[in-house]
N, C-alpha and C positions, 0 to 999 in steps of 0.2 A: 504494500500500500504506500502511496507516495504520502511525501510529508504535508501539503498541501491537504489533502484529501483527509490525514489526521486531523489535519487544523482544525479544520472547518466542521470535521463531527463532534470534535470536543469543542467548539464555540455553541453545537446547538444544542449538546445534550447536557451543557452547563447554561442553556439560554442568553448565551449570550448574540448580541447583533453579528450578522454577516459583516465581513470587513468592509465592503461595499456601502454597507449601512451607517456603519459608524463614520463617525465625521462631525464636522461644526453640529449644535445642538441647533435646534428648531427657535425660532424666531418670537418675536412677538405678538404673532397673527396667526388666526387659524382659518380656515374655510371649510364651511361646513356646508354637505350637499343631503337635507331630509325630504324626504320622499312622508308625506303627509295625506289624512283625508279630516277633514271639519265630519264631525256626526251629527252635528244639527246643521240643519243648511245642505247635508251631504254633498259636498265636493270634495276633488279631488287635483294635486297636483303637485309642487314643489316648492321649496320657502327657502332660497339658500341664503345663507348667514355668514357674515363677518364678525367673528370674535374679535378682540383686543385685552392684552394681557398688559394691564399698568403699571404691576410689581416687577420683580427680579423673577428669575426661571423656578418654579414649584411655588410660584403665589396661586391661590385656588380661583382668584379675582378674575371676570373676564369682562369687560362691558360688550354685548350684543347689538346688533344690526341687522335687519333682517326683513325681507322684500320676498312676496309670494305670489302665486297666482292661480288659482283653483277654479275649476271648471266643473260647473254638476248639472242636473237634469233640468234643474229652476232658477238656477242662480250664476252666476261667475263674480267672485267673491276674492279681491285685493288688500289683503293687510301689508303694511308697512309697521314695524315695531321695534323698537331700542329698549334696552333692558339692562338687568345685571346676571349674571350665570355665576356659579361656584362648581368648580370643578375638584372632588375629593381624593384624594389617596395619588396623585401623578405620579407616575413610575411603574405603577402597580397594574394588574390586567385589570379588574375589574373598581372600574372609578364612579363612585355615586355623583348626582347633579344634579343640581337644584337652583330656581331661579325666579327669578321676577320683574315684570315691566310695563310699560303702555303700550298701545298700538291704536293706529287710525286703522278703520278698517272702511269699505268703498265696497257697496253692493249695486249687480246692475240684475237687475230681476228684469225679466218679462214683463210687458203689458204697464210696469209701475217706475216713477224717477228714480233715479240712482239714491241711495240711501247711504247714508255717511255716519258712522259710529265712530267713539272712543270710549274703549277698553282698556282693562285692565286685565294682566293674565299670570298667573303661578305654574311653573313648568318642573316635573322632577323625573328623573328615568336614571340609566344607566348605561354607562362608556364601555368599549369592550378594548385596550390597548393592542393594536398591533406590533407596534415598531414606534419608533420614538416619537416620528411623523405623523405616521395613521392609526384612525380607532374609527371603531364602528358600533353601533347603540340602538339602545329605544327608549320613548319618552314616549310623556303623556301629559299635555300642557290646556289648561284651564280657562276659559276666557268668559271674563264678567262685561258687557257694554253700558255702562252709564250715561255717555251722554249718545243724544239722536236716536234716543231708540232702546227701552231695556231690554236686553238679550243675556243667551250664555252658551256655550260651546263648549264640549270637548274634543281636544283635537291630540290622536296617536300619529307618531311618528316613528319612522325609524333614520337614521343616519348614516355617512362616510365622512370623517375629516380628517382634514389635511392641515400641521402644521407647519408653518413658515417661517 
């Protein structure tokens, strides 16, 4: 067996990164691409999101950004939302997350004007760590609308992101 080919099986069955892998650590940005459906309203589509990491590397802090566009049988349903996210255990495979924020949300219904909401939403799920870069999750994020309109939502996700 060549030496190389040891390497590399005692890097995986000690978990460590492929040397390919290893390298400068990930940045202060994340991108995140969930695949989402609203269960009231039932739509369906994608919400992807710009983290931001304010602290130093393993702060849990992330402030969120986040632009969507859902498509269902009654509605096509646009949130725009900023928030704050906490990302628990970093390093670790399995990373709890928890968060909260506002969002405008913009309904264009059938037959009726476009309806214009602002909410409030609680979001908690769980990260799954690939690689230092990548993780992949699911969540389940809550949304209460206060003003234009009282409403509520529960909206499951699932996710892939990518550190930067």
């Amino acid at each position: 067996m060549s030496t190389s080919a040891a390497l590399l099986l005692a890097q995986l069955a000690l978990g460590a990164a492929p040397a390919e892998e290893a390298g400068p650590a990930p940045g202060r940005f994340e991108l995140v691409l969930p695949a989402e459906v609203t269960l009231v309203g039932l739509t369906f589509g994608l919400r992807p999101e710009l983290l931001f990491r304010p602290g130093e590397e393993g702060t849990r802090s992330r402030l969120r950004l986040a632009a969507g566009l859902f498509i269902g049988p009654e509605q096509t349903f646009v949130p725009v939302s900023f928030g704050y996210r906490a990302i628990f255990r970093q390093g670790a495979v399995v990373q709890p997350i928890a968060g909260a924020g506002i969002e405008l949300q913009q309904r264009f219904v059938s037959d009726y004007p476009a309806v214009r909401q602002g909410a409030v939403y609680v979001e908690g799920g769980v990260g799954f760590e690939l690689s230092a870069r990548w993780s992949v999750g699911a969540m389940v994020s809550i949304d209460a609308s206060l003003l234009g309109g009282a409403g509520a939502s529960v909206d499951p996700r699932v996710h892939l992101s990518y550190r930067f």
